[in-house]
C-alpha positions in Angstrom: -40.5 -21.7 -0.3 -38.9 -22.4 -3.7 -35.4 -21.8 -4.9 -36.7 -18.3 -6.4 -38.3 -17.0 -3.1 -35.1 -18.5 -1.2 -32.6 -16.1 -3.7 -34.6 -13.0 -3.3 -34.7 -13.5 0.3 -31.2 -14.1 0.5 -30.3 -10.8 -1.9 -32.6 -8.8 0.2 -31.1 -9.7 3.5 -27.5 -9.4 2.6 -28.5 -6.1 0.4 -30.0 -5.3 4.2 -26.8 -5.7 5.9 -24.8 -4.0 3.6 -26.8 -0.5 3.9 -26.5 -1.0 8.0 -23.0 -1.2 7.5 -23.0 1.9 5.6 -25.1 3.7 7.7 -22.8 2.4 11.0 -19.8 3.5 8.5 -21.0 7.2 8.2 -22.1 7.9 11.1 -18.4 7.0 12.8 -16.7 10.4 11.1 -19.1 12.2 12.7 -18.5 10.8 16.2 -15.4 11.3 15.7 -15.2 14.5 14.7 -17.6 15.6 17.8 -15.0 13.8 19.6 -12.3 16.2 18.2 -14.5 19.1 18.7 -14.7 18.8 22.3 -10.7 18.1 22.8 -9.8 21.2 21.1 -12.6 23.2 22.9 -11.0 21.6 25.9 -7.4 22.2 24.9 -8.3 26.0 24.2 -9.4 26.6 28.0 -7.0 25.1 29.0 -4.2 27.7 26.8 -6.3 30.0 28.0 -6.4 29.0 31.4 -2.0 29.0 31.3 -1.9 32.4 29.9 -4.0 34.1 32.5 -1.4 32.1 35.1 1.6 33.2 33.2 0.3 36.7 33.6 0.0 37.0 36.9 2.6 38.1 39.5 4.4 34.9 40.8 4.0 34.7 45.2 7.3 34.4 46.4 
Protein backbone atom coordinates (compact mmCIF):
# COMPACT_ATOMS: atom_id res chain seq x y z
CA UNK A 1 0.00 0.00 0.00
CA UNK A 2 1.48 3.44 -0.90
CA UNK A 3 1.40 6.62 1.04
CA UNK A 4 -1.70 7.71 -1.17
CA UNK A 5 -3.82 4.48 -0.39
CA UNK A 6 -2.54 4.81 3.35
CA UNK A 7 -4.18 8.79 3.46
CA UNK A 8 -7.36 7.88 2.00
CA UNK A 9 -7.70 5.00 4.20
CA UNK A 10 -6.92 6.94 7.08
CA UNK A 11 -9.48 10.07 6.03
CA UNK A 12 -12.09 7.47 5.41
CA UNK A 13 -11.83 5.74 8.72
CA UNK A 14 -11.59 8.78 10.89
CA UNK A 15 -14.46 10.48 8.50
CA UNK A 16 -16.10 6.88 9.71
CA UNK A 17 -15.84 7.56 13.26
CA UNK A 18 -16.90 10.90 13.18
CA UNK A 19 -20.48 10.13 11.55
CA UNK A 20 -20.86 7.13 14.45
CA UNK A 21 -20.27 9.75 16.80
CA UNK A 22 -22.93 11.84 15.35
CA UNK A 23 -25.26 9.33 15.02
CA UNK A 24 -24.55 8.05 18.88
CA UNK A 25 -24.88 12.01 19.57
CA UNK A 26 -28.44 12.25 18.20
CA UNK A 27 -29.89 9.57 19.10
CA UNK A 28 -29.10 10.48 23.05
CA UNK A 29 -31.86 13.54 23.08
CA UNK A 30 -34.19 11.24 22.06
CA UNK A 31 -33.47 8.69 24.84
CA UNK A 32 -33.66 11.16 26.90
CA UNK A 33 -36.52 12.71 26.22
CA UNK A 34 -38.48 9.07 26.21
CA UNK A 35 -36.88 9.08 29.52
CA UNK A 36 -38.68 12.36 30.51
CA UNK A 37 -41.75 11.13 28.94
CA UNK A 38 -42.28 8.25 31.07
CA UNK A 39 -41.44 10.31 34.47
CA UNK A 40 -43.99 12.75 33.89
CA UNK A 41 -46.49 10.16 32.71
CA UNK A 42 -45.53 8.56 35.99
CA UNK A 43 -45.57 11.74 38.06
CA UNK A 44 -49.24 12.53 36.61
CA UNK A 45 -50.72 9.08 38.10
CA UNK A 46 -49.30 9.57 40.78
CA UNK A 47 -51.12 13.51 41.34
CA UNK A 48 -53.78 11.83 40.24
CA UNK A 49 -53.55 8.97 42.39
CA UNK A 50 -53.10 11.86 45.77
CA UNK A 51 -56.19 13.73 44.69
CA UNK A 52 -58.53 10.80 44.62
CA UNK A 53 -56.94 10.09 48.33
CA UNK A 54 -57.40 13.62 49.40
CA UNK A 55 -60.99 13.29 48.39
CA UNK A 56 -61.95 10.63 50.20
CA UNK A 57 -63.42 10.56 53.76
CA UNK A 58 -60.47 10.12 56.25
CA UNK A 59 -61.18 6.51 58.72
CA UNK A 60 -60.90 7.64 62.05
Amino acid sequence: MNNSQQDDLQKYLEEKAKQEQEKKEEQEPELLSAYDACVLKESAKIHELIAEAQKRPKDD
